[in-house]
C-alpha positions in Angstrom: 64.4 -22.3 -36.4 62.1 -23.8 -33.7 60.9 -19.9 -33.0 59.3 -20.2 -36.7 58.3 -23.8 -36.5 56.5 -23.1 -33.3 54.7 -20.0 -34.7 54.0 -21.5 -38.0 52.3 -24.4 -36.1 50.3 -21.9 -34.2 48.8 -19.7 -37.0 47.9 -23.6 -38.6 45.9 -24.4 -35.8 43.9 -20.4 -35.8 43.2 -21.0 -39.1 41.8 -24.8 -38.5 39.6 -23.3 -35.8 38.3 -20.6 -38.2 38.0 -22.6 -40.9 35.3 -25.9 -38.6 33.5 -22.6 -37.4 32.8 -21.0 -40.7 31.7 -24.1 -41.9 29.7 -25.2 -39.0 28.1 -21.5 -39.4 27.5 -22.5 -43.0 26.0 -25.9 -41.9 23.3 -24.5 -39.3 22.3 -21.9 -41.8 21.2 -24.7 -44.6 20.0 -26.9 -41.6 17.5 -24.5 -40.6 16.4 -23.0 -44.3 14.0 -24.2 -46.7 15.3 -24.8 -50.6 13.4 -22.4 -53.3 9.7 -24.2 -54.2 10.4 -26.5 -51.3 6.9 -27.5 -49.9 5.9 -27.9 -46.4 2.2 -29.6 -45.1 1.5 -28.1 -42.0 -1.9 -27.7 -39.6 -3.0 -23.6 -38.8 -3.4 -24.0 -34.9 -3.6 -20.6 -33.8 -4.9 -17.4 -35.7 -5.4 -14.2 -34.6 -8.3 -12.6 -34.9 -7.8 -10.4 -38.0 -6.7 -13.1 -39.5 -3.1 -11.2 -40.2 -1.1 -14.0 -38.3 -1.2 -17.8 -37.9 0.5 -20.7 -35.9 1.7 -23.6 -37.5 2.8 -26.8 -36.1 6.3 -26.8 -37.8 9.5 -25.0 -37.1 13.5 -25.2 -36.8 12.7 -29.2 -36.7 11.3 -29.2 -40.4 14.0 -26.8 -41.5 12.1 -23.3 -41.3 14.4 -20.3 -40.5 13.1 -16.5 -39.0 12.7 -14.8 -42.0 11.7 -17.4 -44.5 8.9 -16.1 -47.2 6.9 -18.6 -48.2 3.5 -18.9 -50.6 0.1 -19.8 -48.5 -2.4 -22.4 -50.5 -5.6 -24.2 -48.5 -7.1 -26.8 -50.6 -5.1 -25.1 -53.8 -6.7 -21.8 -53.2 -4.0 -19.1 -53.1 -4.2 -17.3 -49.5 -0.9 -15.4 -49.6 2.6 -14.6 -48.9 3.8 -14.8 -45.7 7.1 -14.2 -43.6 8.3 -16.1 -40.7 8.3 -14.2 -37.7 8.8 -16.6 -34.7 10.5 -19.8 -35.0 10.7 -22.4 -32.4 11.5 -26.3 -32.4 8.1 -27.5 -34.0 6.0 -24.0 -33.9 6.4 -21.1 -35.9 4.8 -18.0 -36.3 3.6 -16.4 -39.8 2.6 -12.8 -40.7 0.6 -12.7 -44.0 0.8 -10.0 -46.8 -1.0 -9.8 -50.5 -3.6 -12.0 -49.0 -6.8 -13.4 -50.5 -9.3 -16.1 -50.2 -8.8 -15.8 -46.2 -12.4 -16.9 -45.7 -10.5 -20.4 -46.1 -8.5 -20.0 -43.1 -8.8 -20.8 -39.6 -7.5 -23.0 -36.6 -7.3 -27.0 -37.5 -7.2 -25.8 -41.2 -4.1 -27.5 -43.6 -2.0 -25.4 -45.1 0.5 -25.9 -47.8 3.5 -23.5 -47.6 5.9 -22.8 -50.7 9.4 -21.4 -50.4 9.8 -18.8 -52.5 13.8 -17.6 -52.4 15.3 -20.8 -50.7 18.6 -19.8 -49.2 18.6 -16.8 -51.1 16.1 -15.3 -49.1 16.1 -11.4 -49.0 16.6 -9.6 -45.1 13.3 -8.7 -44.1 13.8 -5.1 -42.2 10.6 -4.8 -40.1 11.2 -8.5 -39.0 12.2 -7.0 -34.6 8.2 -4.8 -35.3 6.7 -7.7 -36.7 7.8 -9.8 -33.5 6.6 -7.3 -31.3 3.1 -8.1 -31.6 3.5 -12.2 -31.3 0.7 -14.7 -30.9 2.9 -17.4 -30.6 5.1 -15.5 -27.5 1.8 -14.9 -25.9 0.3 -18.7 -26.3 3.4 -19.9 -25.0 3.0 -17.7 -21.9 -0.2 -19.0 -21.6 0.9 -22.7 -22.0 3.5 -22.0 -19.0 1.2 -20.6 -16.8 -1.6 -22.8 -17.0 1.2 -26.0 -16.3 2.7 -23.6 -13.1 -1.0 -23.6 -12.2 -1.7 -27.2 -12.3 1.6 -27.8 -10.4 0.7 -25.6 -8.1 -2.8 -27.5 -7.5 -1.3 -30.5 -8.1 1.4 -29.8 -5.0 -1.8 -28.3 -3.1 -3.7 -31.9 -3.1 -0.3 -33.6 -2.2 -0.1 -31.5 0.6 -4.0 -32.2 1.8 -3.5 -35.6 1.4 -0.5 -35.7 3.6 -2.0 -33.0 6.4 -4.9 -36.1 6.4 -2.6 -38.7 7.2 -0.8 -36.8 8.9 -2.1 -33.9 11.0 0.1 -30.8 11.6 -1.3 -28.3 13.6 -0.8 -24.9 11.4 -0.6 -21.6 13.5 -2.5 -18.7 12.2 -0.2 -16.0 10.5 -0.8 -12.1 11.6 -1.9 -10.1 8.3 -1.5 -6.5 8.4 -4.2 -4.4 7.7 -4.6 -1.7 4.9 -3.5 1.4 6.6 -4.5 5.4 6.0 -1.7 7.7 7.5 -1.8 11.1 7.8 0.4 13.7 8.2 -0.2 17.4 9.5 0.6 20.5 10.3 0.0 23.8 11.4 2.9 26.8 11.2 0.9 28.6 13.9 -2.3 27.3 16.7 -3.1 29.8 19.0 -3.5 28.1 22.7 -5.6 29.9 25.0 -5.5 31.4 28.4 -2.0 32.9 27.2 -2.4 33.2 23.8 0.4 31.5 22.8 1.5 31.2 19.3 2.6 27.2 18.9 4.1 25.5 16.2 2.1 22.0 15.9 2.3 18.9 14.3 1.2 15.1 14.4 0.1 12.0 12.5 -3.2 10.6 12.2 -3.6 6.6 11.8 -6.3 4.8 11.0 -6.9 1.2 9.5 -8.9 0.8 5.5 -11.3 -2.2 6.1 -13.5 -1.0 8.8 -16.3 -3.8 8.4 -15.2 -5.3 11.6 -12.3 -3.9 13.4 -11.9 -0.2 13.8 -8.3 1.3 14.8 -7.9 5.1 15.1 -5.0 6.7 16.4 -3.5 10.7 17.0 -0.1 11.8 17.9 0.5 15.3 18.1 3.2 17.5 19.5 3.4 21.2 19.8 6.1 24.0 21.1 7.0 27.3 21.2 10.4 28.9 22.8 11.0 32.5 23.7 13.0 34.9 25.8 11.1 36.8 27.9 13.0 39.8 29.1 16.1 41.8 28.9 18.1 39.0 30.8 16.9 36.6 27.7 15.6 34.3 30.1 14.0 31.4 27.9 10.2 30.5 27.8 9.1 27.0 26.7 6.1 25.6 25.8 5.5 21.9 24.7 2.3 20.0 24.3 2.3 16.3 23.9 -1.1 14.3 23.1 -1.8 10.8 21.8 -4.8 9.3 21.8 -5.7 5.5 20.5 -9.0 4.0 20.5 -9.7 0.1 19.1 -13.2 -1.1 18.3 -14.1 -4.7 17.5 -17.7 -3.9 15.7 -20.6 -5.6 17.0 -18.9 -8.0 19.4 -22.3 -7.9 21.9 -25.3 -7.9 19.7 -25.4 -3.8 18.7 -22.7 -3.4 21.1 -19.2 -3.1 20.2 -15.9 -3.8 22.1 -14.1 -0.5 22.7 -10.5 0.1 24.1 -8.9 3.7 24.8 -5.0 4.1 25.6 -4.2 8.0 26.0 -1.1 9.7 26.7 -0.5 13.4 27.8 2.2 15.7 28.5 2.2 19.7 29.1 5.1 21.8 29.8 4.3 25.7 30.7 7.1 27.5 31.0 9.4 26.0 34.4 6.2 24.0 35.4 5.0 20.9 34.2 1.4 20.5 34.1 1.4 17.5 33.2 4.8 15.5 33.7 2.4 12.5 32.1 -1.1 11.1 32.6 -0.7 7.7 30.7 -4.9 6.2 30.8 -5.4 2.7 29.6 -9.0 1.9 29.3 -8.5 -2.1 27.8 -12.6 -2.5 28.2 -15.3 -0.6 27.2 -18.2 -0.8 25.2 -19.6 1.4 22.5 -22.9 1.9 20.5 -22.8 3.0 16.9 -26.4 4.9 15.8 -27.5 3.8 12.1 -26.3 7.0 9.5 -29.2 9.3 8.8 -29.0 12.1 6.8 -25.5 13.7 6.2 -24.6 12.2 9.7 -22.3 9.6 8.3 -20.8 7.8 11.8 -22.3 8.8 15.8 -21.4 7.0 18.3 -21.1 6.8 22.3 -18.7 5.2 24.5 -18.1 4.1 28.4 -15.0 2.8 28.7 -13.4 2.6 32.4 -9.7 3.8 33.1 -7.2 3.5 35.0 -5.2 6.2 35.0 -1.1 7.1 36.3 -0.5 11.1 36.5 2.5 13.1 37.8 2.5 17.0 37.6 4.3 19.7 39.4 2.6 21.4 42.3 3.5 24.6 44.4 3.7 24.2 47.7 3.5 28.0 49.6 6.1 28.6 52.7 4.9 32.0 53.4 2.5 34.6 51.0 5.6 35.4 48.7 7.7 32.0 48.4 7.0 28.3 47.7 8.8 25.1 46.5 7.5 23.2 43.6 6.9 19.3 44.1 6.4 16.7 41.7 2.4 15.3 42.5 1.7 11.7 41.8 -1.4 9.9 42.0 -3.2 6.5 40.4 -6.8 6.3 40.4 -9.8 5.4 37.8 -12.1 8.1 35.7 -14.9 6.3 33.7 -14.3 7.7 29.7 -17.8 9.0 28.2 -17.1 9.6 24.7 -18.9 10.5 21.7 -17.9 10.7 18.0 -19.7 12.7 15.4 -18.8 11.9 11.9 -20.8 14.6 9.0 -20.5 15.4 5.3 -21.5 18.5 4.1 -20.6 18.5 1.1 -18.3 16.8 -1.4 -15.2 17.5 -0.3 -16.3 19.4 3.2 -16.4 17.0 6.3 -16.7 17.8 9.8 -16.0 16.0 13.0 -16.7 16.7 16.8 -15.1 14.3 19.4 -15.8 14.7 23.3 -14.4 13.1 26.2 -15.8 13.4 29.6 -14.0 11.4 32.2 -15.2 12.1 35.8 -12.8 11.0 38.6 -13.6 7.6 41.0 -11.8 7.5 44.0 -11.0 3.5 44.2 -13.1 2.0 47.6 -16.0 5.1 47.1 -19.2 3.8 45.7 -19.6 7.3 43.2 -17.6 9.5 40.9 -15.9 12.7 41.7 -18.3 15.0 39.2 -16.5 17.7 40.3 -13.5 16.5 39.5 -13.8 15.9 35.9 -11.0 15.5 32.5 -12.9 17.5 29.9 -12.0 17.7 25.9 -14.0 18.3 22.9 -12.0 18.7 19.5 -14.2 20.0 16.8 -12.6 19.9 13.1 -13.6 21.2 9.6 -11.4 19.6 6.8 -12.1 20.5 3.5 -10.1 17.8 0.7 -8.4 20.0 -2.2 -6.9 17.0 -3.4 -7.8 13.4 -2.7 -4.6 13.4 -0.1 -3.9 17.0 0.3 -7.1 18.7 2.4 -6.5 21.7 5.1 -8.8 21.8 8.9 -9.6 24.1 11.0 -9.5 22.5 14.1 -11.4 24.0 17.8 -9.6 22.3 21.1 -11.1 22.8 24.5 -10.3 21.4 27.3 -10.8 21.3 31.2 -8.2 20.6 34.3 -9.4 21.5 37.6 -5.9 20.1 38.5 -3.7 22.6 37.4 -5.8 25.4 39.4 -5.5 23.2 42.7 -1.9 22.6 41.8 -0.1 25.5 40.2 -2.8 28.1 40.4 -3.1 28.4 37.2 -6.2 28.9 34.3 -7.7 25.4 34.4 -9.6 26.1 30.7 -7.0 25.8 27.8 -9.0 26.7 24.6 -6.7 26.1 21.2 -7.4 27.3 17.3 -5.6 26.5 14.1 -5.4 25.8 10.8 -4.0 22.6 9.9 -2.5 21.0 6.1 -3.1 17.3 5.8 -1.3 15.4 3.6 -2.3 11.3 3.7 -1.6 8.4 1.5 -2.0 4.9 1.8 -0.2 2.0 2.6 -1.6 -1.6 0.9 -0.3 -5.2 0.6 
């Protein structure tokens, strides 16, 4: 018996519940719903500009539902029908249809609207389309960003005033520049005096503003493995190069601040030629000649450098036999470079960059000229794409160290063909 009270007492209290929220339902529907031939005054404050849509300053407040349909009068000159698109608590949003007499309509205007169906409206099925394209969304937007704005100037004068009363030293914040990067590569460069056939690859770096500091940097690695006879002893070749230069324009007059950092490393074979030669050149100075003709950039450097270098070196017991000894050695070479920049055409550039770094015995008054780090890269890139472009790129260089050292070809001469893909990287 208490089993059925108990369950008879529950389904009294579901249908309670049911029963305050279907009328509360009923409620907010008549609340926010004009009667049929109700009237309502209202002011036009926003219109768009075919004069399709209009802002009143009534809504949910003054009983206007989405959806409502309603007869337009100005000054009791029929303007039209119109539906209500966008409702909020005292704006609301009207799109007109069978309209006439618009002439009489415009922003600040009065406007008299009529309900035509009351509660009884019909559904109006291109009501989600007809919000879509909303003045009243869009001046609302507006509205909040102009008050974010004037908080945000309003919190920026606080903050003034304060910093004048009280002075806080502010430390300058690092911004990162625009940056160009570059990636390439070429399935085969042929590297002169022993012809080999290298694999290459590297990244180019460079900053986007250049109006007053200029950073350009190369890294670029190469190798090739092989056996070399029937025992399948291995061969290896590896080429490491990076070179970074960073110009501060105009720093002296017509002179510019120039700084080099270089980093090289050959192996040939069981030798090294070049365990590493690490030059860092923080000073220098550098002239930039005014563009003429299709010569877009020239310029020539001196940059001083002090230089630390390690590479093997064979040292002979008799005519047949020798031990090989690692050679190390710091010492300065002065850098003249010189940068050619042309355009030949559209989408044909060429560029030439030479180094010439003569040796300078630390406590002698002159260079070693006979002792002298030679390189002059020559490239011709020709842009299929605005970040896809191929070069054929001309390396020559000079070492009299590796013929003193190793006895070997102190000319190395390299050709290829390399694919450059770049892309940029922007706050």
């Amino acid at each position: 018996m208490f089993k059925i009270i108990n369950k008879l007492y529950i389904f009294f209290i579901i249908t309670l519940l049911l029963n305050f929220f279907i009328i509360n339902i009923f409620i907010i529907k008549n609340i926010y719903s004009l009667d049929i031939d109700e009237s309502i005054e209202a002011t036009i404050i926003k219109i768009s500009d075919n004069k399709k849509r209009f802002v009143i300053n009534k809504g949910l407040e003054d009983g206007i539902a989405e959806g409502e349909i309603v007869k337009g009068f100005v000054n009791d000159k029929y303007i039209c029908w119109a539906v209500a698109v966008e409702v909020r608590e005292d704006l609301s949003e009207w799109v007109m249809e069978r309209a006439n007499n618009l002439e009489h309509v415009g922003e600040n205007v009065n406007i008299s609207l009529y309900s035509i169906y009351g509660q009884k409206k019909p559904s109006v099925s291109n009501l989600y389309k007809l919000k879509k394209k909303s003045i009243l969304n869009k001046m609302m937007d507006e509205a909040k960003e102009k008050y974010i704005q004037k908080e945000r100037e309003k919190l920026e004068l606080e903050k003034k005033l304060l910093y004048e009363e009280y002075p806080v030293k502010e430390y300058k914040k690092f911004n990162y520049p625009d940056m160009s990067f570059s990636l390439n590569i070429s399935p085969i460069s042929i590297r002169s005096p022993n012809n080999e056939q290298t694999i290459s690859y590297g990244l180019d770096v460079k900053n986007l503003e250049r109006e007053k500091y200029v950073f350009d940097g190369q890294y670029k690695y190469s190798t090739l493995s092989y056996t070399i006879n029937a025992n399948h002893d291995k061969y290896t070749s590896s080429n490491t190069y990076s070179t970074n230069i960073f110009d501060i324009k105009n720093k002296w007059g017509k002179f510019d601040y120039s700084s080099l950092y270089q980093y090289k490393k050959q192996l040939s074979g069981i030798f090294y030629y070049t365990r590493y030669q690490l030059s860092i050149g923080p000073l220098g100075i550098k002239y930039r000649f005014k563009p003429f003709a299709k010569v877009t950039e020239l310029t020539a450097a001196l940059i001083p450098l002090m230089e630390f270098y390690s590479a093997d070196s064979k040292e002979y017991i008799n005519q047949y036999s020798y031990n090989v000894i690692e050679t190390k050695d710091t010492y300065m070479r002065f850098a003249f470079n010189s940068d050619l920049k042309m355009t030949l055409s559209e989408h044909l550039k060429l560029e030439n960059v030479l180094f010439w770094k003569p040796y300078y015995d630390i406590g002698k008054t002159t260079p070693d000229f006979s002792n002298v780090d030679f390189s002059n890269n020559l490239s011709l890139k020709y842009e299929i794409y605005p970040d896809v472009s191929i070069s054929y790129v001309n390396n020559l260089s000079w070492d009299i160290r590796k013929k003193r050292n190793l006895k070997e070809a102190s000319t190395e001469w390299e050709n290829g063909i390399y694919a450059y893909y770049t892309f940029n990287v922007k706050k």
